[in-house]
C-alpha positions in Angstrom: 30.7 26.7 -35.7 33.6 24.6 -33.6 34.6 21.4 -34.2 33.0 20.4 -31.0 29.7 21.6 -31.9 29.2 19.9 -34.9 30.0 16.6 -33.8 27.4 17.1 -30.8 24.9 17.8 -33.5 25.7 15.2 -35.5 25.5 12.5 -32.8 22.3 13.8 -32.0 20.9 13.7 -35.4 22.2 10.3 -35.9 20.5 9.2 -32.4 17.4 11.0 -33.4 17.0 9.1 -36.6 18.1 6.0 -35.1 15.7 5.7 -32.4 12.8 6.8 -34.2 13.5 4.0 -36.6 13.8 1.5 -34.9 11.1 2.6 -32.3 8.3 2.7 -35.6 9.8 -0.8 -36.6 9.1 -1.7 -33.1 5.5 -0.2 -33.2 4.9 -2.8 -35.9 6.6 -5.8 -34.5 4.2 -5.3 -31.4 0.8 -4.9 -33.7 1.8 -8.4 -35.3 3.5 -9.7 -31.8 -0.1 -9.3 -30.3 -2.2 -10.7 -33.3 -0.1 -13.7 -33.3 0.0 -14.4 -29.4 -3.5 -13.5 -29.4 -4.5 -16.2 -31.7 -2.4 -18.2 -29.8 -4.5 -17.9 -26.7 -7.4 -18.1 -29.0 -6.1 -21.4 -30.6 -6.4 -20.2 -33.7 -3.3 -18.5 -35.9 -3.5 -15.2 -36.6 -2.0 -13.4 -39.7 0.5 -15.8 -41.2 -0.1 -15.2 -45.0 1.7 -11.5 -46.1 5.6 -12.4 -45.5 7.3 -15.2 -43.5 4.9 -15.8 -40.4 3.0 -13.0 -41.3 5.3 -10.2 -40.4 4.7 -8.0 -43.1 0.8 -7.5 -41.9 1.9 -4.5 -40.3 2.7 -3.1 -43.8 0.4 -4.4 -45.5 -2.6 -2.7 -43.1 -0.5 0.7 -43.2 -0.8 0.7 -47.2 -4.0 0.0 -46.9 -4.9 2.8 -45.0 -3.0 5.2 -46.9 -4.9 4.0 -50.0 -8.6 4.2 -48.6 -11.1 6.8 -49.0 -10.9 9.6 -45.6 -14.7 10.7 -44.7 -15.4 13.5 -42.1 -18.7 13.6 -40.7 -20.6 16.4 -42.0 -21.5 17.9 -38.3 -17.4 17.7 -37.2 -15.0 20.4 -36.1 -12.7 20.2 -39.0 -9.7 22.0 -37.5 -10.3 19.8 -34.6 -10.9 16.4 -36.3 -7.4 16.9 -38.0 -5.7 18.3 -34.9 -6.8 15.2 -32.5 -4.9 12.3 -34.6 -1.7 14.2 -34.3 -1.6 15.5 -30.5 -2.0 12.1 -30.0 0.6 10.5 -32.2 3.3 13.4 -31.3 3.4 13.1 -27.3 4.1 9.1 -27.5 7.1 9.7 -29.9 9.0 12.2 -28.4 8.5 10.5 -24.9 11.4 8.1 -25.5 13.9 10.7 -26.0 14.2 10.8 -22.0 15.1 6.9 -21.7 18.5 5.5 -21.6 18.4 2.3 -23.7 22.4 1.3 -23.4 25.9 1.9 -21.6 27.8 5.1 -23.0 29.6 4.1 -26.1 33.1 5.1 -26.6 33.6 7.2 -29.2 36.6 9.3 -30.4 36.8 10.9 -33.1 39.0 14.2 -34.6 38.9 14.7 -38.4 36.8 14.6 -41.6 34.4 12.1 -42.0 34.9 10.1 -45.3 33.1 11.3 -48.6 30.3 8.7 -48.8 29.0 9.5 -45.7 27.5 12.5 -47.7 27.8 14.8 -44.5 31.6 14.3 -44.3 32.7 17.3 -46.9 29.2 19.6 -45.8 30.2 19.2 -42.0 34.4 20.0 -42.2 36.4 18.9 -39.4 34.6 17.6 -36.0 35.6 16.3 -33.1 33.4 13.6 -31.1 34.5 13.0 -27.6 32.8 9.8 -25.9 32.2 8.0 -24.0 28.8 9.4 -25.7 25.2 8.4 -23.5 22.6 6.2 -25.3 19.8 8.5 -24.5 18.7 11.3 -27.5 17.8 14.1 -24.2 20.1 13.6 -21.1 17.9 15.8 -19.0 17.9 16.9 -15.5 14.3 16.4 -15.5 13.8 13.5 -17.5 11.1 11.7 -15.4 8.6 14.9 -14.9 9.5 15.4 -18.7 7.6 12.0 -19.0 4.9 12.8 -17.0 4.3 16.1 -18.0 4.4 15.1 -21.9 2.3 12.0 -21.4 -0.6 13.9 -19.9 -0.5 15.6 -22.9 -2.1 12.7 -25.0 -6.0 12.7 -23.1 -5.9 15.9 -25.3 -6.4 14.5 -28.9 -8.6 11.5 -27.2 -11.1 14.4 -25.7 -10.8 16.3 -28.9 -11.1 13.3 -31.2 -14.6 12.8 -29.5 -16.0 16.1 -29.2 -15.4 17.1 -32.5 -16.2 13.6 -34.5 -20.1 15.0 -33.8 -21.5 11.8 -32.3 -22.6 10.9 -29.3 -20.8 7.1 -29.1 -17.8 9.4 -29.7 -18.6 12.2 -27.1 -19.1 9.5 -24.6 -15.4 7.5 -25.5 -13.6 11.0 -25.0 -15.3 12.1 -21.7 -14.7 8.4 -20.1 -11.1 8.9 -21.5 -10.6 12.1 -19.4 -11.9 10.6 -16.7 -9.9 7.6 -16.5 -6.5 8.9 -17.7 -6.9 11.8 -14.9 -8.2 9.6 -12.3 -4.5 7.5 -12.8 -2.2 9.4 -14.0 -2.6 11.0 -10.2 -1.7 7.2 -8.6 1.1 6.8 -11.5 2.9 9.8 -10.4 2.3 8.9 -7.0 3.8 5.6 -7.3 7.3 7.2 -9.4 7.3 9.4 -6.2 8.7 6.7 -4.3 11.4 5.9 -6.5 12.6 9.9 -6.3 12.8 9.1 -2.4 15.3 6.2 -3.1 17.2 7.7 -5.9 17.4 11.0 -5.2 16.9 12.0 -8.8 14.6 12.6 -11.4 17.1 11.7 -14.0 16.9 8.6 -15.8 20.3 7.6 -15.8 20.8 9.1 -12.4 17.7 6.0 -11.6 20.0 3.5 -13.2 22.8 4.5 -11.6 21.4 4.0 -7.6 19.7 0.6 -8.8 23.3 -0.7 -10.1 24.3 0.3 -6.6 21.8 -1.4 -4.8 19.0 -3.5 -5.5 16.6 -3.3 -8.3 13.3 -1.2 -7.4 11.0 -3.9 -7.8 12.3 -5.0 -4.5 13.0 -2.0 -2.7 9.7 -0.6 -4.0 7.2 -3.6 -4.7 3.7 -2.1 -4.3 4.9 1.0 -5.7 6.2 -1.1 -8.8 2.2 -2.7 -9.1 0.8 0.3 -8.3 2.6 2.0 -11.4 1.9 -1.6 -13.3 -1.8 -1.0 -13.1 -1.7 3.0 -13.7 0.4 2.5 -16.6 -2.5 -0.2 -18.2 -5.1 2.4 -17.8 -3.0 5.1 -19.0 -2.4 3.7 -22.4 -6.4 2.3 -22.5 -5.8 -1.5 -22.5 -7.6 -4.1 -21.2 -9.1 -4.0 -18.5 -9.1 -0.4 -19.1 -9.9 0.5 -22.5 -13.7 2.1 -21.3 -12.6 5.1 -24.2 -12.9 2.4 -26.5 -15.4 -0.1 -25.5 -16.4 -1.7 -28.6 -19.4 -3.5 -27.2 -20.9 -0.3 -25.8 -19.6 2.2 -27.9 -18.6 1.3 -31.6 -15.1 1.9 -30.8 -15.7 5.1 -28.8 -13.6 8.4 -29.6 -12.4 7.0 -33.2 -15.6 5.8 -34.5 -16.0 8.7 -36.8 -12.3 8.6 -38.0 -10.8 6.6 -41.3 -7.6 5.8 -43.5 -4.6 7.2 -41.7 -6.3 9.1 -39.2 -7.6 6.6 -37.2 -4.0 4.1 -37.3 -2.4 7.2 -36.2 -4.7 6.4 -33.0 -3.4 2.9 -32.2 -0.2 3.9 -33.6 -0.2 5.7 -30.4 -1.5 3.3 -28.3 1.2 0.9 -28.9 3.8 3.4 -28.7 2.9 4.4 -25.6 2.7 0.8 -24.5 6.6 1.1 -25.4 7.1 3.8 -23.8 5.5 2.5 -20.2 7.2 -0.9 -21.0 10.8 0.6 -21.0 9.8 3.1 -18.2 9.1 0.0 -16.1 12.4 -2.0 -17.1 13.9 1.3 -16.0 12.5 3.0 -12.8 12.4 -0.8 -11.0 14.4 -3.2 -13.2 17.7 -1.2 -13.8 17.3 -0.5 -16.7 19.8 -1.6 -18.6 21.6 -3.1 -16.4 22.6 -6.6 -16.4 21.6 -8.2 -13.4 23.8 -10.7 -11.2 27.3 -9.0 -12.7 29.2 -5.9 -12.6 30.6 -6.6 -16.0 28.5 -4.2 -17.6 30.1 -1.3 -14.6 33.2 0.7 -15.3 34.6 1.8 -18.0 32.7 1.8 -21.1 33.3 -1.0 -24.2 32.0 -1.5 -27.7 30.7 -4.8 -26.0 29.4 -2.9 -22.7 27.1 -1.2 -25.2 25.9 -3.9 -27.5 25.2 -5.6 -24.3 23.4 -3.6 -22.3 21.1 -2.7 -25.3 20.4 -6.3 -26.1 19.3 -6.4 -22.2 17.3 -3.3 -22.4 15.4 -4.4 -25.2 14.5 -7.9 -23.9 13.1 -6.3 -20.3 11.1 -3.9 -22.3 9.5 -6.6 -24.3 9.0 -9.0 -21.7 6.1 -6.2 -20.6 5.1 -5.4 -23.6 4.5 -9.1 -23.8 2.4 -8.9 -20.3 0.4 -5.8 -22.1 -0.7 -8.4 -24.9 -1.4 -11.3 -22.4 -3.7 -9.7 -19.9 -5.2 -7.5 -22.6 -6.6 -10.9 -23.9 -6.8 -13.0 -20.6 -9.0 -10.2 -18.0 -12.1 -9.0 -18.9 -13.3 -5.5 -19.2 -14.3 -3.3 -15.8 -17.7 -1.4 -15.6 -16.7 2.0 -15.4 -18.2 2.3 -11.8 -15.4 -0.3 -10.7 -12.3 1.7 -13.0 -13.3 5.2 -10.9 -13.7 3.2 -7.6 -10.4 1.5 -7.7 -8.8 4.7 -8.9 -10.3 7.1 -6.4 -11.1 4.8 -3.7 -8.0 2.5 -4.2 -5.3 3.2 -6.3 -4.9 7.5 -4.5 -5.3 6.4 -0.8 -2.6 3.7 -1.2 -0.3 5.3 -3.1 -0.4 8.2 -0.7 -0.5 5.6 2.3 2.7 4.5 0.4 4.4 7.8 0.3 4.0 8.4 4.0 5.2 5.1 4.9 8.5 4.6 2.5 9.7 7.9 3.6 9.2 6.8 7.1 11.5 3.8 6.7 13.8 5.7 4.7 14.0 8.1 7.7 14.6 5.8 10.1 16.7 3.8 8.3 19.6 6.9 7.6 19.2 7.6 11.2 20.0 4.7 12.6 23.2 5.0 10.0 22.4 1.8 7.7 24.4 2.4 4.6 22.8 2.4 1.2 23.2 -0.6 -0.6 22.0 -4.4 -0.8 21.3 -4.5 2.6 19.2 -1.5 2.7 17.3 -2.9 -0.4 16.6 -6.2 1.7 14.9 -4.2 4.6 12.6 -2.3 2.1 11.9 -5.5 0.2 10.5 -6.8 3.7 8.5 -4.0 4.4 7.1 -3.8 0.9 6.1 -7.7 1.1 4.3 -6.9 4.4 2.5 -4.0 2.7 2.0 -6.3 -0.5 -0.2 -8.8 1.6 -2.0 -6.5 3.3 -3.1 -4.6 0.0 -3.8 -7.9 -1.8 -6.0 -9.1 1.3 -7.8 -5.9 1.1 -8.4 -6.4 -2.9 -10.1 -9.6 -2.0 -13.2 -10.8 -1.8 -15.3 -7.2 -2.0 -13.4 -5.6 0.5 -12.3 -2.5 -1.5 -13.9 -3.5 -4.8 -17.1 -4.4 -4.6 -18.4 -6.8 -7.2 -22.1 -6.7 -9.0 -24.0 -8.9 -7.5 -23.0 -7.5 -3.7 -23.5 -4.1 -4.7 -27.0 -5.1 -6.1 -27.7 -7.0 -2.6 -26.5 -4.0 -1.0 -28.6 -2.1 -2.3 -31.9 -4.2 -1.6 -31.2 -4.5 1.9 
């Protein structure tokens, strides 16, 4: 094995075991994140007993769950019932092997690595030749990796409530089908758009054009809502958790499940609200980029890095903040409205969208206008036109029609 080889592999083991570190640590910062702002909004406190603040909650409730007693109903699918926890814990971990969380770092290196490393005498000389990408899979097709991996997790959700044997389960894993299908057709829809801009279906590549230019969110503005409100449904939060439904259904496709099996569930949930937070902060808010400077441009620095990652991180929590506030501010939809504003709403717009954004794009390379900040501006103005007419058509029953008009509607 060359030199050159091994200190690929080793940069990608440490990566590997970096990320998912600190992506599980981040898993349980989010679980007591939204306890405590939702006792906030609730005025009351939340958990502030186990740990400073309450922060080791998280733990607590995992050793708990490892400790309890695991039933299986005597009517379920046993290869099944196992099978559903983990094709839905494994798509939401390896999705964030696609996203670039930093600047390249610069490293060089041609040697031995010291003893106490452990690996230094088992790996021999290696050579490391930076500046080295902050992403674990640099992939040409990083964004339909996403897609195509994420669509992946109505699988254990269906499964989960087939074979639990119970009908409040059946009914949480046939309404989670139907919604995650219904919107992962407007969420790919909406990413469209940004291929038209970027050119690209790599991540970076994404970054790259938005450092260039404007950020997406004003290039693309309806297409960054439309995504906002595919991505809620996707991961089954309010005002789109129908699989769930506690008030109807128990708690839908995981009523049957205990102990680990059923965290492994919302372990999974609020990964994946992760994993659409950071794909937000990087298909329309650059990603890591640091906006209003082109400090963090050029050549790479140790400080480029730190950064950047420190920037990265505080854009994907600011919407994993917005998760936890409208989960506890809107109310639940009826599942008539969640199909109607998918199929009747969310598909004709986004399409609508398509067709017009590669319109202007058309026009505008004809007429010769250069890529850049002023190209961005024309597209913001378009998209705030198209903004006002979609939110004028949201209102007031015009798309979505509310209960009592669709009871007088159906009187008359």
């Amino acid at each position: 094995m060359s030199p050159e080889l091994k200190g690929y592999l080793l940069l990608a083991a440490l990566k590997i075991i970096v990320v998912f570190t600190a992506y599980n640590l981040g898993v349980m910062l989010v679980i007591w994140a939204e306890r405590r702002i939702s006792g906030f909004i609730q005025d009351r406190l939340g958990p502030n007993r186990v740990g400073p603040e309450g922060l080791l909650q998280s733990v607590a409730d995992g050793l708990k769950n490892i400790l309890k007693e695991e039933t299986i109903p005597g009517e379920a699918d046993r290869v099944l019932f196992f099978l559903a926890p983990v094709l839905s814990f494994i798509p939401a971990l390896i999705l964030y092997a696609v996203i670039p969380f930093g600047a390249p770092l610069p490293i060089e290196f041609d040697g031995v690595l010291p003893w106490w490393t452990i690996v230094g005498p088992l790996l021999g000389h290696i050579t490391i030749h930076g500046p080295v990408p902050m992403v674990i899979a640099d992939i040409p097709i990083g964004l339909l990796f996403i897609l195509a991996i994420s669509s992946l997790g109505v699988y254990g959700i269906v499964l989960a409530g087939w074979s639990s044997g119970s009908k409040y389960s059946l009914l949480g894993g046939v309404r989670s089908s139907a919604q995650m299908i219904s919107y992962e057709i407007a969420l790919g829809m909406a990413v469209i758009s940004v291929f038209l801009l970027a050119g690209n279906v790599t991540l970076s590549e994404v970054i790259a054009v938005q450092q260039e230019s404007v950020w997406f969110v004003l290039a693309l503005t309806l297409g960054f809502i439309l995504f906002v409100i595919a991505a809620f449904a996707e991961t089954n939060r309010l005002p789109f958790d129908l699989p769930e439904a506690e008030a109807e259904l128990i708690t839908g496709y995981h009523t049957e499940y205990s102990s680990m099996k059923f965290s492994m569930f919302f372990i999974a949930e609020y990964s994946n609200v992760i994993t659409m937070s950071a794909l937000m902060a990087t298909l329309f808010f650059g990603g890591w980029d640091i906006p209003f400077t082109t400090w963090d441009e050029g050549e790479p620095s140790v400080a480029k890095w730190a950064a950047t990652v420190v920037m990265f991180a505080l854009k994907t929590g600011f919407f994993v903040f917005t998760y936890i506030w409208v989960r506890w501010t809107l109310p639940r939809f009826r599942f008539d409205q969640l199909m109607q504003l998918g199929w009747k709403v969310m598909l004709p717009v986004a399409l609508g969208y398509i067709v017009l954004i590669a319109t202007v794009v058309w026009l505008l390379d004809r007429a010769g206008v250069e890529r850049g900040v002023g190209y961005g501006l024309i597209l913001f103005a378009v998209n705030l036109a198209l903004v006002a007419v979609f939110l004028w058509g949201l209102d007031r029953g015009r798309l979505l029609i509310g209960a009592s008009r669709q009871r007088a509607r159906v009187v008359s």
